[in-house]
LOROTOR-914816 format. One record per residue (C-alpha): residue number from 1; x, y, z. Coordinates in nm, 3 decimals. Layout:
% residues N
REC    nr        px        py        pz
REC   NUM         X         Y         Z
...
END
This chain:
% residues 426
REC    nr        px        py        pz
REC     1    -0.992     1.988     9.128
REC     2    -1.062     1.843     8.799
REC     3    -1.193     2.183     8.621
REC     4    -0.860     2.362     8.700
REC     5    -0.636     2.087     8.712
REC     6    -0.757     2.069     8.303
REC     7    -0.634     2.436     8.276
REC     8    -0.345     2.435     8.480
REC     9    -0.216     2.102     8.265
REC    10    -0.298     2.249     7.957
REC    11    -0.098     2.575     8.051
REC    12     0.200     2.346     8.089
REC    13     0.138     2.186     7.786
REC    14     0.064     2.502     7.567
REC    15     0.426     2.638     7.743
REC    16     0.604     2.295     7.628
REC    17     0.415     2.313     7.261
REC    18     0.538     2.684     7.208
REC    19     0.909     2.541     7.237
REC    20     0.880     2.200     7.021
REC    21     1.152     2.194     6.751
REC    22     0.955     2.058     6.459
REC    23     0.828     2.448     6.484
REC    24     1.146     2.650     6.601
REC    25     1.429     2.468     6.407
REC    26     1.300     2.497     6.025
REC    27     1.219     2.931     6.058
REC    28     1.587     2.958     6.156
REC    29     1.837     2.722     5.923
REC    30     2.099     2.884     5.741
REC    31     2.144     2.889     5.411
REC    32     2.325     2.563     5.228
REC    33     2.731     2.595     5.172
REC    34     2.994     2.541     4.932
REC    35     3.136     2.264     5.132
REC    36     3.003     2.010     5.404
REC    37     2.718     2.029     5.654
REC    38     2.796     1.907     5.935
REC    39     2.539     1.910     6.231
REC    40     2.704     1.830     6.584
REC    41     2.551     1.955     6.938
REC    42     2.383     1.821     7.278
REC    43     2.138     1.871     7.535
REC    44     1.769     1.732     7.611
REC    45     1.607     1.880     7.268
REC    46     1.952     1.779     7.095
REC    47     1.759     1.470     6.909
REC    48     1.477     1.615     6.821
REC    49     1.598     1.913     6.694
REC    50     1.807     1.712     6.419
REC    51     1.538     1.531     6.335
REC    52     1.386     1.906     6.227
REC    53     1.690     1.960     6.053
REC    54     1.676     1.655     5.847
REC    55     1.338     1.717     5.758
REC    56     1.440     2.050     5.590
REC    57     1.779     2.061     5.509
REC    58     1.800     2.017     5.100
REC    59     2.191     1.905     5.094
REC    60     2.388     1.677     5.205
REC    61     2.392     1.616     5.593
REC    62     2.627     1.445     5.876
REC    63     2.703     1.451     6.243
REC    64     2.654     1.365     6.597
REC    65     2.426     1.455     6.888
REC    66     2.421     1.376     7.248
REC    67     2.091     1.367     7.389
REC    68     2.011     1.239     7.778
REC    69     1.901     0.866     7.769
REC    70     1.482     0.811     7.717
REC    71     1.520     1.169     7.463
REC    72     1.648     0.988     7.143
REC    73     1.433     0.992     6.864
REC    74     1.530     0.813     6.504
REC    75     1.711     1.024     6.252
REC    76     1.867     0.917     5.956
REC    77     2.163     1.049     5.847
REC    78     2.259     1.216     6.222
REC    79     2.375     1.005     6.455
REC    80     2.192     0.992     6.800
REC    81     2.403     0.918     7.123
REC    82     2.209     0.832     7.445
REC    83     2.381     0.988     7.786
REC    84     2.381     1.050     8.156
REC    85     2.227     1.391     8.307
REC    86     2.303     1.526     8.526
REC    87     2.645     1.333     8.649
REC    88     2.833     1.276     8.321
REC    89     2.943     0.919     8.214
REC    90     3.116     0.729     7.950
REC    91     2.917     0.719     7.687
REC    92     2.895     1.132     7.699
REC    93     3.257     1.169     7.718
REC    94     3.311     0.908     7.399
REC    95     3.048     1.115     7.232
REC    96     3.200     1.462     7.332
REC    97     3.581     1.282     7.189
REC    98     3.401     1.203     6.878
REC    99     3.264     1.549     6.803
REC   100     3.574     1.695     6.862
REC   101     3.709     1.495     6.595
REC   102     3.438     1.553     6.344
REC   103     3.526     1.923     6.388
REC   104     3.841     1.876     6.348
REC   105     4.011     1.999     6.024
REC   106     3.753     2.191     5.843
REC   107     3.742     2.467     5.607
REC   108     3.630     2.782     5.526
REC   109     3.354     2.667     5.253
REC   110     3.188     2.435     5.559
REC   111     2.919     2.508     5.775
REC   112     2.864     2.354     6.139
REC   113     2.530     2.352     6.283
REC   114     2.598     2.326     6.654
REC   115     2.209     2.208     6.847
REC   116     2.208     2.332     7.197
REC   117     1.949     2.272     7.461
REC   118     1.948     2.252     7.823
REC   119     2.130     1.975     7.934
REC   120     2.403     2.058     7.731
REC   121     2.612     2.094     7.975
REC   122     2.685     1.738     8.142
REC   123     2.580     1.563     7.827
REC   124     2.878     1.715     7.596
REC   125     3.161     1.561     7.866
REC   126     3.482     1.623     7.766
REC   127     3.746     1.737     8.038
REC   128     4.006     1.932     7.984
REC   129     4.402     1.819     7.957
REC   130     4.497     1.640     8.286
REC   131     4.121     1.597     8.407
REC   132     3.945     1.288     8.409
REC   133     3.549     1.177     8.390
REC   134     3.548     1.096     8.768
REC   135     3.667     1.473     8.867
REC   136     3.392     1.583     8.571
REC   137     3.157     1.383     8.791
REC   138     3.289     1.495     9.118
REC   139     3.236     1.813     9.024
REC   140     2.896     1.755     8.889
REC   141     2.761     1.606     9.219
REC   142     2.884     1.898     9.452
REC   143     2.746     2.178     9.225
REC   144     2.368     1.994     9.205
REC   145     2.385     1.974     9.620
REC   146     2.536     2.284     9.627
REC   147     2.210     2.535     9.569
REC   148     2.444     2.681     9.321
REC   149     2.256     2.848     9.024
REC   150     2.263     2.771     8.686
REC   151     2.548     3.088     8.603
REC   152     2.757     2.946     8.802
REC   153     2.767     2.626     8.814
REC   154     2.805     2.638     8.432
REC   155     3.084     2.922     8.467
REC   156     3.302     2.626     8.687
REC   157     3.205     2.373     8.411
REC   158     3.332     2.613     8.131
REC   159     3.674     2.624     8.281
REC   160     3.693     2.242     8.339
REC   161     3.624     2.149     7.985
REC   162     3.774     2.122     7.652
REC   163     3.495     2.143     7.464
REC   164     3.262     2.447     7.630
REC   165     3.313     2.806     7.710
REC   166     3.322     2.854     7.292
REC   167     3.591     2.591     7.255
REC   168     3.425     2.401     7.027
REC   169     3.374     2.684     6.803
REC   170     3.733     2.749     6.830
REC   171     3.776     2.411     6.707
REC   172     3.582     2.396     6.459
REC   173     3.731     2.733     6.269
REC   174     3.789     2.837     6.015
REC   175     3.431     2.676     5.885
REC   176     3.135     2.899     5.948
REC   177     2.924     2.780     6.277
REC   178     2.548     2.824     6.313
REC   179     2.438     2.735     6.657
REC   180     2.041     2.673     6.675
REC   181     2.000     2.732     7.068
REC   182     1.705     2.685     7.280
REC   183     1.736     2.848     7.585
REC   184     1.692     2.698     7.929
REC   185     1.894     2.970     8.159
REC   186     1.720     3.307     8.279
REC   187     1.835     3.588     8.096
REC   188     1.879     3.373     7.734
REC   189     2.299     3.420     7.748
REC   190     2.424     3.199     7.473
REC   191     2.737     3.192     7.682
REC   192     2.550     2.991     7.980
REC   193     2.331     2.788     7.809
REC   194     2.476     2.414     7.773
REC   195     2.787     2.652     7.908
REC   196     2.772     2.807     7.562
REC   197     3.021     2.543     7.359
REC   198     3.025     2.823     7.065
REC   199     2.956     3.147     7.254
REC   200     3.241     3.361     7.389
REC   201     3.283     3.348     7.762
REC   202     3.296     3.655     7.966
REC   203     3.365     3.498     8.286
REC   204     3.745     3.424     8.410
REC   205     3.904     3.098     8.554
REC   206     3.944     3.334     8.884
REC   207     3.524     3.352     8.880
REC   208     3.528     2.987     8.904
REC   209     3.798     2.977     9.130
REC   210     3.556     3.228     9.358
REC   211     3.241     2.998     9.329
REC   212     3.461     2.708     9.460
REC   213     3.524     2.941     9.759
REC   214     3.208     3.057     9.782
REC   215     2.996     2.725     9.777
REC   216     3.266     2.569    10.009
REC   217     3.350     2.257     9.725
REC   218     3.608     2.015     9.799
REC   219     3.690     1.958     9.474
REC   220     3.975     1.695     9.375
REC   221     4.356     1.824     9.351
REC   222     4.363     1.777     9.019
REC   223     4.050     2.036     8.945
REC   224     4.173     2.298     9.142
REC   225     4.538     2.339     9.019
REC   226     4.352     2.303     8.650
REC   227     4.170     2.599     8.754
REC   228     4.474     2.783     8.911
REC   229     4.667     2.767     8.561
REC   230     4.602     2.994     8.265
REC   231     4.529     2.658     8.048
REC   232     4.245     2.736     8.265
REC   233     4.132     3.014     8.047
REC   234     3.804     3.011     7.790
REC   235     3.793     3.177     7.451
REC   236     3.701     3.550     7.498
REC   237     3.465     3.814     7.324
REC   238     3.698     3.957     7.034
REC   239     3.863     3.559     6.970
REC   240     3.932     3.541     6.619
REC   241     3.844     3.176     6.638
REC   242     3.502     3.277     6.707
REC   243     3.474     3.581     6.449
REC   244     3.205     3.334     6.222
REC   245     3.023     3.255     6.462
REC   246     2.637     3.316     6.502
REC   247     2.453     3.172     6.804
REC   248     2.082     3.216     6.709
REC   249     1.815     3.215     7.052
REC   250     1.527     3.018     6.856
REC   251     1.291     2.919     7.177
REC   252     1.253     3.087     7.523
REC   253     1.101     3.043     7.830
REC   254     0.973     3.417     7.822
REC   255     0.803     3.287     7.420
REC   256     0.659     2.970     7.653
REC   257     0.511     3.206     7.921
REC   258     0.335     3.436     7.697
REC   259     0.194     3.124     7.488
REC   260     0.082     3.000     7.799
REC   261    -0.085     3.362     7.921
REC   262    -0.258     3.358     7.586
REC   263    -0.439     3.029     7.657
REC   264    -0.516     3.176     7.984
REC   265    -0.650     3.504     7.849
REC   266    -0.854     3.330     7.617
REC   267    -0.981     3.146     7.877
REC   268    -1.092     3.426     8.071
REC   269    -0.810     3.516     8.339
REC   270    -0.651     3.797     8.411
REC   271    -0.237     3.726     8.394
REC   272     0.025     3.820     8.574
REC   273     0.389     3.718     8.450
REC   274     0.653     3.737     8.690
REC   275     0.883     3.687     8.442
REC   276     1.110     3.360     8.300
REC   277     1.399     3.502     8.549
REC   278     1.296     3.361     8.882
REC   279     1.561     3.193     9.057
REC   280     1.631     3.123     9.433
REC   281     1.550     2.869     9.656
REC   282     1.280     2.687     9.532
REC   283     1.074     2.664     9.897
REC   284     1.168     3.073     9.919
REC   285     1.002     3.115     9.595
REC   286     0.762     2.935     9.674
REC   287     0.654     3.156    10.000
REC   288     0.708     3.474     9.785
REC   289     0.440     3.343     9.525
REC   290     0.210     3.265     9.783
REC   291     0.184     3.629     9.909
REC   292     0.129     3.732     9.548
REC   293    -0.140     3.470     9.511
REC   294    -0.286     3.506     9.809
REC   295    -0.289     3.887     9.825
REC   296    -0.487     3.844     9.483
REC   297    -0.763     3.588     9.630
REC   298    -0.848     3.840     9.878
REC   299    -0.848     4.130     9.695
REC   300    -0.483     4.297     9.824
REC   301    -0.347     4.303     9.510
REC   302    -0.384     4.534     9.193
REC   303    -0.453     4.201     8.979
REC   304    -0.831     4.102     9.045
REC   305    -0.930     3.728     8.979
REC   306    -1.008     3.537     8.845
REC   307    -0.659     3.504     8.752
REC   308    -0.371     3.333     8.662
REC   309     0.007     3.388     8.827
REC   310     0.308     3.260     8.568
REC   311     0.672     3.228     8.622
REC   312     0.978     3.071     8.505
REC   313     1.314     3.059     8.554
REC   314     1.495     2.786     8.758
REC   315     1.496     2.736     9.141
REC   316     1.761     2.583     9.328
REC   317     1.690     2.295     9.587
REC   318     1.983     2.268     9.892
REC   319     1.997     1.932     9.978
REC   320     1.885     1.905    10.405
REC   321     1.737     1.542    10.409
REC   322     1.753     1.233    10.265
REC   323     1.406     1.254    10.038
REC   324     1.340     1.221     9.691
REC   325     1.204     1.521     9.467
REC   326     1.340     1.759     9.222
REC   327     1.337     2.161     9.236
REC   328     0.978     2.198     9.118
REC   329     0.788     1.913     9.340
REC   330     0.961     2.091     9.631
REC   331     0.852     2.459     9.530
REC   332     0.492     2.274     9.522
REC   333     0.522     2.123     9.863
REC   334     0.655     2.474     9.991
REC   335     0.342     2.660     9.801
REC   336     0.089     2.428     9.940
REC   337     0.229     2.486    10.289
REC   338     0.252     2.876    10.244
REC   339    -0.135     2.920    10.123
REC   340    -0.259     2.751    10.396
REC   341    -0.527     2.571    10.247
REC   342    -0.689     2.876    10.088
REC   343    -1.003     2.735     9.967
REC   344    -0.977     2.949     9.597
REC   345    -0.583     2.887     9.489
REC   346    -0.478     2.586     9.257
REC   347    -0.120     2.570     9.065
REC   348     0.130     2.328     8.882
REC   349     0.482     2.368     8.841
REC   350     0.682     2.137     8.630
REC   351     1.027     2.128     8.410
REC   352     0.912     2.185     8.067
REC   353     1.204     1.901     7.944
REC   354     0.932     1.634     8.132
REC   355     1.197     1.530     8.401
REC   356     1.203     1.713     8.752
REC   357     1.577     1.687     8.827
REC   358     1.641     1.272     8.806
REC   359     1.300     1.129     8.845
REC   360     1.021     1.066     8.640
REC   361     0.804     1.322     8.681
REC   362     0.764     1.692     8.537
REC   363     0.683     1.867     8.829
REC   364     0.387     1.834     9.083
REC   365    -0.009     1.972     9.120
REC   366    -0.139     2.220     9.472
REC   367    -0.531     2.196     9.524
REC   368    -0.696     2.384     9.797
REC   369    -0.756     1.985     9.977
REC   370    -0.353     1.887     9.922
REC   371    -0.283     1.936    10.296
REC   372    -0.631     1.780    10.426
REC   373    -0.624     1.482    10.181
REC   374    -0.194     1.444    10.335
REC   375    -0.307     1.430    10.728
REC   376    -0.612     1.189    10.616
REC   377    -0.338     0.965    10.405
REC   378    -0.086     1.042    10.782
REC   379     0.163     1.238    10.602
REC   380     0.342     1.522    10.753
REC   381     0.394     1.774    10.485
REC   382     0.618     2.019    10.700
REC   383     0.838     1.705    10.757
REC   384     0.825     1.562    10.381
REC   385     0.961     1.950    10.307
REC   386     1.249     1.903    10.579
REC   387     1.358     1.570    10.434
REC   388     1.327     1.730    10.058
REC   389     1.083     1.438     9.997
REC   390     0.800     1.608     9.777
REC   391     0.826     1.384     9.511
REC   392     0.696     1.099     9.801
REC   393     0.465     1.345     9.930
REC   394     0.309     1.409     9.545
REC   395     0.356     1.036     9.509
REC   396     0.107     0.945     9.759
REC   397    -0.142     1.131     9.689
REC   398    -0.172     1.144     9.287
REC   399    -0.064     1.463     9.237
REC   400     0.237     1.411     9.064
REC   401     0.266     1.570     8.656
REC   402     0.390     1.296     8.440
REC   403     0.443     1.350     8.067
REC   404     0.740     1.170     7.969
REC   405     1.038     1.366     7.787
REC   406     0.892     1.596     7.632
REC   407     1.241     1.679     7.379
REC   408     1.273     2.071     7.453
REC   409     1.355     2.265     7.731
REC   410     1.283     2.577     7.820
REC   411     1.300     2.553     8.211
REC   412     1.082     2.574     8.456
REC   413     0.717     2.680     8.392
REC   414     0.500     2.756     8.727
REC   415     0.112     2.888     8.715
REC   416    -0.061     2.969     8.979
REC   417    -0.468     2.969     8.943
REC   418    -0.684     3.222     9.187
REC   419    -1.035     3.098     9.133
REC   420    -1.319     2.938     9.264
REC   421    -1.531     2.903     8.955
REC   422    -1.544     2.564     8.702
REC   423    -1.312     2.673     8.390
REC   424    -1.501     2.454     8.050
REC   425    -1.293     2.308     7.780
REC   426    -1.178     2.568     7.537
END
């Protein structure tokens, strides 16, 4: 499949491009203060975006970011802090302590520039009164098994911490705070990306309480009478605490998508976007986007190919087996199995931040000969799906996407080709 896996890998890489902070950051600084700069934040773009800062910030410049480990890049007068995604661990909670101290104290004459990416979340650990790292971690480990999606598992995080849920804005005032977010969640909430450290939360300690319920956690003792207690309780919309704050959306999945369509357009495919909202069970997706693509290869569908199906969003993988392979390597394995082998449909699907949940892959490649070139190798796919091995399945054959952090992170990116002719270099 050489011809379209070229197109389908430069679609990815067009969708990761259209998100890089060396182009998003600069467009959106504010202007320079009376008093200090000082640049704090976290997530999987974290490092990279201060190194855009420093590049073209004129005045004086200090801080702390938290970036996953393998996403550090060197910057000179920020300080980069390597930590654990997506279970928490000491070296993000020392960070997290530390940037609540820098915050700390301020005035009204400083600025804050708070960087927030995906990843945010686990990176900037810092549990509440009463909590320690281990229930942070607990917690951590039941919501990724969980199928839980993004909303919510950052809703119960917000409630746990002392830090997110607009906390550290809170801290931080009375200084002004800029927050430069790219946004990894469907829908672009600054409140849920990272669990929104400067944004006001809408949710309630008794919606958190409710996803406990609902995803049937066993959360420690301690965790659940935090959440039971009004110390519970997040910063709200209308906090004077957070009256100067602005949380700026600078990079999108929906801004990746249509970069991506544009490459594909130019290329000579007709596009259809489903959207940067997808979310679900990543093998349910998957059968829904086979219908799409299918209907399309044989002419059911209002879309005529040659074409090209994008989506983004995030998926959700409930853990059944015992296999290795993150949300978007299983959506692949589900998508190969749902076309059937249909001798005219290619696609990729890959986490734009390079990583596919904890391994080392982006995501995984589907070619009309995946399933033939599995029995000849003697792997069952339907039983590499049951075990939630893809990323073995992928493995052996090749197909896996590997790029590397790529230091943004705008979610999920999935492209689906419908063609049977050669596609040339552009």
């Amino acid at each position: 499949m050489s011809d379209h896996r070229t197109l389908l890998e430069s679609l990815f890489r067009e969708a990761i491009a259209a998100a890089d902070p060396k182009l998003c950051v600069p467009p959106h600084l504010p202007e320079v203060p009376d008093g200090r700069t000082l640049v704090v934040g976290a997530g999987k773009a974290s490092a990279a975006m201060a190194k855009a800062v420093e590049a073209h910030w004129p005045g004086e410049l200090s801080g702390l970011v938290i970036t996953r480990y393998g996403h550090g890049v060197d910057c000179e007068r920020i300080e980069i802090v390597e930590a654990a995604h997506p279970v928490p661990d000491d070296a993000g909670l020392q960070a997290a302590r530390r940037i609540a101290e820098l915050v700390s104290g301020l005035g009204a004459d400083d600025l804050v520039i708070c960087l927030v990416s995906g990843g945010g979340s686990a990176l900037l650990t810092a549990p509440a009164d009463g909590l320690s790292l281990e229930d942070k971690r607990e917690v951590n480990r039941q919501l990724l098994a969980s199928g839980a999606p993004i909303s919510e598992m950052n809703c119960l995080r917000k409630h746990l911490s002392s830090l997110k849920g607009g906390r550290l804005a809170a801290a931080a005032y009375p200084a002004r705070v800029v927050s430069l977010i790219i946004s990894d969640v469907p829908g672009d909430d600054p409140s849920v990306v990272a669990s929104g450290p400067t944004a006001p939360d809408p949710t309630t300690r008794h919606d958190a309480l409710a996803i406990v319920e609902k995803r049937r956690l066993t959360l420690p003792g301690a965790v659940l009478r935090f959440l039971e207690s009004p110390e519970a309780e997040t910063p709200k919309p209308g906090d004077e605490r957070l009256a100067r704050v602005e949380n700026r959306m600078i990079a999108t999945p929906a801004q990746s998508l249509s970069a991506a369509g544009a490459l594909a357009g130019h290329a000579g495919y007709a596009v259809l976007d489903l959207g940067d909202r997808v979310e679900g069970e990543a093998r349910e997706v998957a059968r829904d986007h086979a219908e799409v693509a299918l209907a399309i290869a044989e002419g059911r569908h209002e879309v005529h190919g040659p074409a090209v199906v994008l989506s983004g969003g995030e998926t959700t993988v409930t853990m059944h087996g015992g296999g290795r392979g993150g949300r978007n390597a299983e959506y692949a394995l589900a998508l190969a199995l749902a076309l059937g082998e249909h001798p005219r449909v290619w696609a990729v699907a890959g986490d734009t931040d390079g990583i596919d949940g904890s391994e080392d892959n982006a995501g995984a490649l589907v070619a009309p000969d995946t399933l033939a070139r599995a029995r000849t190798a003697g792997i069952d796919a339907a039983a590499r799906l049951a075990d939630n091995d893809a990323y073995g399945f992928f493995a052996a054959l090749g197909d896996l996407v590997v790029t590397g952090p790529t230091l943004t992170n705008v979610n999920d990116f999935r492209a689906i080709l419908i063609d049977a002719r050669p596609w040339s270099r552009l």
